[in-house]
FISE-537941 format. One record per residue: residue number from 1; residue in one letter; x, y, z of N, C-alpha, C in turn. Coordinates in Angstrom, 2 decimals. Example, Ala and Ser with C-alpha at 12.3 -4.5 7.8 and 13.67 -1.06 7.14 Angstrom:
<papas>
   n res    n_px    n_py    n_pz   ca_px   ca_py   ca_pz    c_px    c_py    c_pz
   1   A   13.19   -5.69    7.80   12.30   -4.50    7.80   13.20   -3.30    7.80
   2   S   12.85   -2.25    7.08   13.67   -1.06    7.14   12.90    0.03    7.87
</papas>
This chain:
<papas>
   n res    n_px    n_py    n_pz   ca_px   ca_py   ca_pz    c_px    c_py    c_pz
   1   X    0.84   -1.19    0.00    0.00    0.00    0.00    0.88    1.25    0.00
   2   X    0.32    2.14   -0.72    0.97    3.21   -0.83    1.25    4.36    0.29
   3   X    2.34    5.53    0.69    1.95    6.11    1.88    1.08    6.85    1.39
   4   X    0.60    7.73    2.50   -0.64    8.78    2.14    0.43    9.85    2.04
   5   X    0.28   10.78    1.30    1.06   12.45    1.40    0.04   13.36    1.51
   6   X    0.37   14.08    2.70   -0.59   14.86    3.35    0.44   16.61    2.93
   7   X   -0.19   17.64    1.67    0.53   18.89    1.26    0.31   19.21    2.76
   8   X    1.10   20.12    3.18    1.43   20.82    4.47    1.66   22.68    3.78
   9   X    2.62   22.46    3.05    2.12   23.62    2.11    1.93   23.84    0.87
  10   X    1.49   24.76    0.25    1.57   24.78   -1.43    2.43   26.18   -2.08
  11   X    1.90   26.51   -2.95    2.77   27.52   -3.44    3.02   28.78   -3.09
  12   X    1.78   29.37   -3.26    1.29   30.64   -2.36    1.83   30.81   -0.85
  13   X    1.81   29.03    0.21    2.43   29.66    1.43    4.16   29.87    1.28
  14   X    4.44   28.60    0.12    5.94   28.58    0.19    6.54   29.92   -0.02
  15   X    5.75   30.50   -1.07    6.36   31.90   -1.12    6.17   33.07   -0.16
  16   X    5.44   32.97    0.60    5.16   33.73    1.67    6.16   33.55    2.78
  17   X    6.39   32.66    2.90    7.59   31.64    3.93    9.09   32.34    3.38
  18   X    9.18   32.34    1.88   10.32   32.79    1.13   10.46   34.03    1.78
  19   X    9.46   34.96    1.59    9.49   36.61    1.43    9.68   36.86    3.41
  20   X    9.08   36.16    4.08    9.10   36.73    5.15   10.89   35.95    6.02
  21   X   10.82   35.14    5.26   12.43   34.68    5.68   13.66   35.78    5.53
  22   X   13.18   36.16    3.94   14.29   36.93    3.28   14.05   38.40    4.43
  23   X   12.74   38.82    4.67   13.02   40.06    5.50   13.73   40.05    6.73
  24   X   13.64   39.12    7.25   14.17   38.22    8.54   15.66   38.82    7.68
  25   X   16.15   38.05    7.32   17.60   38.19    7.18   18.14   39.72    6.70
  26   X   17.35   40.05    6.33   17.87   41.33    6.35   17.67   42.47    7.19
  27   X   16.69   41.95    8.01   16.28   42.80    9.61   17.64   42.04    9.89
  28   X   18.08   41.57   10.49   19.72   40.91   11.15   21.00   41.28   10.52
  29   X   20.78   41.25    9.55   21.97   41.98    8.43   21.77   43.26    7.75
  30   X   20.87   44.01    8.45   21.24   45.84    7.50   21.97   46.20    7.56
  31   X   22.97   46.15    7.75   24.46   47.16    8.04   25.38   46.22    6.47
  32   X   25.11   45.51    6.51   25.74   44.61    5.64   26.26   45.05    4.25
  33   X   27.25   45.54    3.69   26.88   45.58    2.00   26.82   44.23    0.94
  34   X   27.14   43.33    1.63   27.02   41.73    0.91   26.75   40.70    1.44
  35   X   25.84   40.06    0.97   25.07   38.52    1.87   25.46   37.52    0.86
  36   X   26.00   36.23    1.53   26.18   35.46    0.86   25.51   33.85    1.40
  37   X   24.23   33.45    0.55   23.46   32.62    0.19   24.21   31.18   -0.09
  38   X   24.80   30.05    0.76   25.10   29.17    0.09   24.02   27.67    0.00
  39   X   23.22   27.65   -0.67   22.58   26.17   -0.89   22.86   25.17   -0.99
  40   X   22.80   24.54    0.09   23.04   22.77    0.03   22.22   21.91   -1.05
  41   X   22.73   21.31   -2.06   22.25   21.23   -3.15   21.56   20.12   -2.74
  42   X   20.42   19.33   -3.43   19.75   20.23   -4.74   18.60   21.57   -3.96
  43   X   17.49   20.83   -3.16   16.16   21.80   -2.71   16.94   22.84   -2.11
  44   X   17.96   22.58   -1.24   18.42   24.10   -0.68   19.12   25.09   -1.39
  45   X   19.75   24.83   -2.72   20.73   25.73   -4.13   18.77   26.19   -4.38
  46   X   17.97   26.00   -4.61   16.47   26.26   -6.02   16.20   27.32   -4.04
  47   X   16.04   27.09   -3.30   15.46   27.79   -1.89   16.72   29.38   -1.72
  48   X   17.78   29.12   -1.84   18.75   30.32   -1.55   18.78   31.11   -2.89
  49   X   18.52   30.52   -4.12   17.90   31.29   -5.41   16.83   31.85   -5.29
  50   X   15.92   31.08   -4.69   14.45   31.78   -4.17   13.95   33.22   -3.26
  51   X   15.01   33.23   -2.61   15.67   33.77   -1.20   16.35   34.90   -1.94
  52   X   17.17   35.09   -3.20   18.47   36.34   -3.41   17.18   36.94   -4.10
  53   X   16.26   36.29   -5.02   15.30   36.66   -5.63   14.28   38.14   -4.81
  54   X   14.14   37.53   -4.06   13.44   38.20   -2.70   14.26   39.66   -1.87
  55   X   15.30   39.09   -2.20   16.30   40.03   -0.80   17.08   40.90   -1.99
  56   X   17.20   40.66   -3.39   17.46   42.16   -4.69   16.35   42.71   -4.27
  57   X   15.41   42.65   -4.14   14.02   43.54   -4.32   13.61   44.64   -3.05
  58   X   14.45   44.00   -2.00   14.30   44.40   -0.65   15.88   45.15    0.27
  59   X   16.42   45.40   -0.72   18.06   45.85    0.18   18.90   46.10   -1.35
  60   X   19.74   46.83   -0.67   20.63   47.21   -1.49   21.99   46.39   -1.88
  61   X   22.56   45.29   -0.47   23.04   44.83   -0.37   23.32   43.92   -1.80
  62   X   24.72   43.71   -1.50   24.97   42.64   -3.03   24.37   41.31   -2.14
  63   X   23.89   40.30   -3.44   23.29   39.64   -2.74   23.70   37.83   -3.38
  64   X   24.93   37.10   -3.20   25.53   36.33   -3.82   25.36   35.17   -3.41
  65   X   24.62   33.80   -4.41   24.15   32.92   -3.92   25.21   31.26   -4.93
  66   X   25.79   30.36   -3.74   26.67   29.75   -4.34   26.01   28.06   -3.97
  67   X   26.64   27.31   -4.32   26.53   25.89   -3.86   27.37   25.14   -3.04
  68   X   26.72   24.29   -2.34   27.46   23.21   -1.89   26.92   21.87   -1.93
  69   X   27.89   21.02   -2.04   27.09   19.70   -1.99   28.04   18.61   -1.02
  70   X   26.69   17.65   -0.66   27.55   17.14    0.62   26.12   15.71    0.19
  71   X   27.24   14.65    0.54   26.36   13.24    0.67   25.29   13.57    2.06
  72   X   24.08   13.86    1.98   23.41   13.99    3.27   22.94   13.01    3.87
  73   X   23.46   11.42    3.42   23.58   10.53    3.95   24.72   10.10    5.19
  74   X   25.82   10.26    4.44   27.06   10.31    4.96   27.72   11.46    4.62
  75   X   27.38   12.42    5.69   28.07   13.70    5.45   29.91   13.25    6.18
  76   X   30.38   14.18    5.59   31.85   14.27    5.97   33.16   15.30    4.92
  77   X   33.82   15.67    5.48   34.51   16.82    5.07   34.79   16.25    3.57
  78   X   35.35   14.94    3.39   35.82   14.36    2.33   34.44   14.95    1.12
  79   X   33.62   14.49    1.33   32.29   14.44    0.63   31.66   15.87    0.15
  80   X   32.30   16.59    0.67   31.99   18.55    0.40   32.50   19.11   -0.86
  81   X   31.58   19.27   -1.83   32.07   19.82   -2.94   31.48   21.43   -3.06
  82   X   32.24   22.36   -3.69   31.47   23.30   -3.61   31.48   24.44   -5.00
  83   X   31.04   25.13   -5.77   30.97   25.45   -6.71   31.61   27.09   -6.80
  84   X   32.82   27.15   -5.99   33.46   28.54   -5.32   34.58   28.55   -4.51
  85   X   35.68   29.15   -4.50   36.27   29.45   -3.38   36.27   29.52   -2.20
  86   X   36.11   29.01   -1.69   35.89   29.12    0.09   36.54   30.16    0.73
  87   X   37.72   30.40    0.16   38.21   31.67    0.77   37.56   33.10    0.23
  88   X   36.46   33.27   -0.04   35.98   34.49   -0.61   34.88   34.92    0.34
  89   X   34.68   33.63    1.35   33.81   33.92    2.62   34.51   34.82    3.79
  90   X   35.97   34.93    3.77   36.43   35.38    4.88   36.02   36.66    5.43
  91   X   35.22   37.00    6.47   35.16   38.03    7.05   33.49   38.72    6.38
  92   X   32.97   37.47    5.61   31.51   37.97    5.00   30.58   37.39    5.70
  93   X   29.05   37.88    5.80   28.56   36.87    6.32   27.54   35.64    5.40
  94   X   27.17   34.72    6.27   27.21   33.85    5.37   25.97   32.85    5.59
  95   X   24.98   33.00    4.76   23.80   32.05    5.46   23.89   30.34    5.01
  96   X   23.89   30.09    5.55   23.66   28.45    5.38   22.16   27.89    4.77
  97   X   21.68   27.48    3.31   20.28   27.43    3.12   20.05   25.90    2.51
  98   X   19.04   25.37    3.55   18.29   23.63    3.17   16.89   24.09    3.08
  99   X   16.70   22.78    2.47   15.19   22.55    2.72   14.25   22.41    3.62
 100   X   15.03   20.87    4.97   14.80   20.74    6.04   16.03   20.56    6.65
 101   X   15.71   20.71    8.31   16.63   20.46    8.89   15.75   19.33    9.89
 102   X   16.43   18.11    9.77   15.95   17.14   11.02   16.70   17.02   12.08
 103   X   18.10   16.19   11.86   18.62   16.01   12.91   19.96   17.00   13.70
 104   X   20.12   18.03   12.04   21.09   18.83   12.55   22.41   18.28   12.40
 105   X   22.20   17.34   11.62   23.71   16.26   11.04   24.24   17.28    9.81
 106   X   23.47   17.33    8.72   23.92   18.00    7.66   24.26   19.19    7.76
 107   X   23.92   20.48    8.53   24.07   21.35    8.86   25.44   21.68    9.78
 108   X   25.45   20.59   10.48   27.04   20.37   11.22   28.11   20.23   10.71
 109   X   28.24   19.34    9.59   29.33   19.21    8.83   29.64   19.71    7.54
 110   X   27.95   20.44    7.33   28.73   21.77    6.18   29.12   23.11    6.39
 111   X   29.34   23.19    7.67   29.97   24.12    9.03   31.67   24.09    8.81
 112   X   32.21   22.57    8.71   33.14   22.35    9.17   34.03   23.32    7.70
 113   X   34.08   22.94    6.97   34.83   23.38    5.83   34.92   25.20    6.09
 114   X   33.61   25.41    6.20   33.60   26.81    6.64   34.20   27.61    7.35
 115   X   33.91   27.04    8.69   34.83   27.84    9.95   36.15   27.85    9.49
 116   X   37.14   27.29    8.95   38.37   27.25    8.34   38.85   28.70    7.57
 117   X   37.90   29.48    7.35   38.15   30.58    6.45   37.50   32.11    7.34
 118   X   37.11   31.86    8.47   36.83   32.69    9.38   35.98   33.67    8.61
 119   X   34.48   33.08    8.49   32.94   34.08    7.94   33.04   35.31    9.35
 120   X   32.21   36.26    8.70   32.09   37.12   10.38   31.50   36.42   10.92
 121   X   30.32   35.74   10.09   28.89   35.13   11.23   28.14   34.37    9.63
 122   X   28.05   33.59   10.22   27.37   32.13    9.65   25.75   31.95   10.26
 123   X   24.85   31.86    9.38   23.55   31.62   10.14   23.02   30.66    9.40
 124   X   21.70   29.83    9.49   20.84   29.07    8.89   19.60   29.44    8.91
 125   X   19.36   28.96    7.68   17.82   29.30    6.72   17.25   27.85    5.87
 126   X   16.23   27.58    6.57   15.42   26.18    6.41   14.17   26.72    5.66
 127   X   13.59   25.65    4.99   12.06   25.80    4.51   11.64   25.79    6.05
 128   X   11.47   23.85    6.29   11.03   23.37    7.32   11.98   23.23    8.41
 129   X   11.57   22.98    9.54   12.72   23.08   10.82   12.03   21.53   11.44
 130   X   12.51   20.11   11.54   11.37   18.96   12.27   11.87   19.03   13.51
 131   X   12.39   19.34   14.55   12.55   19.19   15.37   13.06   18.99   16.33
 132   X   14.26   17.68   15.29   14.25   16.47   16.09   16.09   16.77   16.06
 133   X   16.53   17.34   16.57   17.74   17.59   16.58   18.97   16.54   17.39
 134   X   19.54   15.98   17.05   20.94   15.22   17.84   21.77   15.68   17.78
 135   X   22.09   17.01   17.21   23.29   17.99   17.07   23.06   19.36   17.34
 136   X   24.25   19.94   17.93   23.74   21.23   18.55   23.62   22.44   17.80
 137   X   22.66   22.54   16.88   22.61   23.17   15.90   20.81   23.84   15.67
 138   X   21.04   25.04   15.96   20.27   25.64   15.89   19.38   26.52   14.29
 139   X   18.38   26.68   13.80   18.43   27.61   12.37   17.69   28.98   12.92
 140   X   18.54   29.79   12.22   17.98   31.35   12.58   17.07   31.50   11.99
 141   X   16.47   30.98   10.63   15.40   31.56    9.93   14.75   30.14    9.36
 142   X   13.17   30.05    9.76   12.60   28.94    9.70   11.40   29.38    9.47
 143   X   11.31   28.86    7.18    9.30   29.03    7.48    8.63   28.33    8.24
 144   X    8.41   27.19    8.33    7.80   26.13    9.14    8.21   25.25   10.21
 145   X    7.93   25.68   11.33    8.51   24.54   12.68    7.55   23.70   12.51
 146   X    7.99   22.17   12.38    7.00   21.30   12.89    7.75   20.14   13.58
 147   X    6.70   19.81   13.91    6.92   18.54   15.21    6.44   17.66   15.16
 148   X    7.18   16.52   14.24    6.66   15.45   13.82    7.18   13.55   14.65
 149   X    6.71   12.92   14.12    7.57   11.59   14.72    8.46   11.10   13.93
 150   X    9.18   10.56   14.37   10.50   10.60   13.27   10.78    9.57   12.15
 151   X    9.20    8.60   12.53    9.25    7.86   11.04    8.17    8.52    9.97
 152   X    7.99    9.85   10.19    7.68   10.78    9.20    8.36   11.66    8.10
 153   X    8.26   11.93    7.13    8.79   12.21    5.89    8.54   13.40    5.70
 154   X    9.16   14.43    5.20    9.16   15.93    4.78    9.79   15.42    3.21
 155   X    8.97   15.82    2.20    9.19   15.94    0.90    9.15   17.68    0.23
 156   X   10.08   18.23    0.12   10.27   19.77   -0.85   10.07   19.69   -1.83
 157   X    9.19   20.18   -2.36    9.31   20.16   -4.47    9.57   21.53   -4.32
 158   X   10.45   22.16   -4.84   10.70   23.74   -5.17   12.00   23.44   -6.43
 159   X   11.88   24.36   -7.36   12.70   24.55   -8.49   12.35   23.43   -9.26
 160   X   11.63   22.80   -9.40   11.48   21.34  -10.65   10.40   22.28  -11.39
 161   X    9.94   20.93  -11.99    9.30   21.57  -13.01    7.71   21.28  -12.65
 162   X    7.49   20.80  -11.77    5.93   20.76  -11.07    5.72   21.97  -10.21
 163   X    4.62   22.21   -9.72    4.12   22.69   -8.60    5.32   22.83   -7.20
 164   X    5.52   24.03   -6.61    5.91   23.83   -5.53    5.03   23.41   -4.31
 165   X    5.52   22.42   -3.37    4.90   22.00   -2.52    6.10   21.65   -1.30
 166   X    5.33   21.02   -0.08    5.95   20.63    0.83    4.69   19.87    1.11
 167   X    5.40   18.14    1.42    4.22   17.13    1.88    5.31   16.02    2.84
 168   X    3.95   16.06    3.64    4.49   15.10    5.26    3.86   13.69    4.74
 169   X    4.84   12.70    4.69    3.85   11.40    4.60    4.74   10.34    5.34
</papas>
């Protein structure tokens, strides 16, 4: 039998979630003349595009959005690829952007490469936030807290070529 997928959001909230995130970050960063957006690929690169989209329209600030990619299975330094210099972070600040954050694993170890190049300040920016954290890792900017059980599923569709959605099944 199939699971059930229950939408949690659709398009209209995702973007609302987008726009009020992006003000968020720039209420915390006005002084700033450059924000730099890095997306954990794939849903979090199409979410921090979503996000610079939002924050040109709203600040003056340069507003520079890059990639990273990391096995979010088996995260580990080895496994960090990234589509940029790492040293071009030094002394900028620097948001960290996923889709979800569950356990706070992936978010930890795409930290590590980072701190190495001394950002002023590093923050995180989630669609969804579940909860369920085993690492001490907090996100500054979160459309959706939820609080689920942990053999529950968070699915992102954003940047494909369907409908954006977010569904719990």
């Amino acid at each position: 039998m199939a699971e059930k997928k229950s939408k949690i959001l659709d398009k209209i909230q995702i973007a609302q979630k987008i726009d009020r995130m992006a003000y968020q970050i720039i209420e915390n960063n006005f002084d700033e003349k450059e924000l730099i957006l890095i997306g954990l690929r794939v849903q979090g690169f199409f979410l921090a595009e979503r996000l610079k989209k939002v924050l040109d329209k709203i600040t003056k600030a340069k507003v520079l959005v890059y990639a990273m990619e990391l096995d979010k299975e088996s995260p580990n330094e080895a496994s960090i690829k990234f589509d940029f210099d790492v040293k071009c972070l030094e002394n900028k600040v620097v948001v960290l952007v996923d889709d979800v954050a569950n356990s706070g694993k992936v978010l930890t170890y795409s930290l590590i490469p980072l701190l190495k190049v001394f950002p002023k300040k590093i923050q995180a920016a989630v669609l969804v936030d579940r909860k369920h954290k085993s690492f001490p890792v907090t996100t500054d900017y979160v459309g959706l807290s939820l609080a689920t059980t942990m053999q529950k599923h968070i699915t992102v569709e954003i940047g494909g070529k369907g409908e954006d959605a977010v569904y719990l099944s």
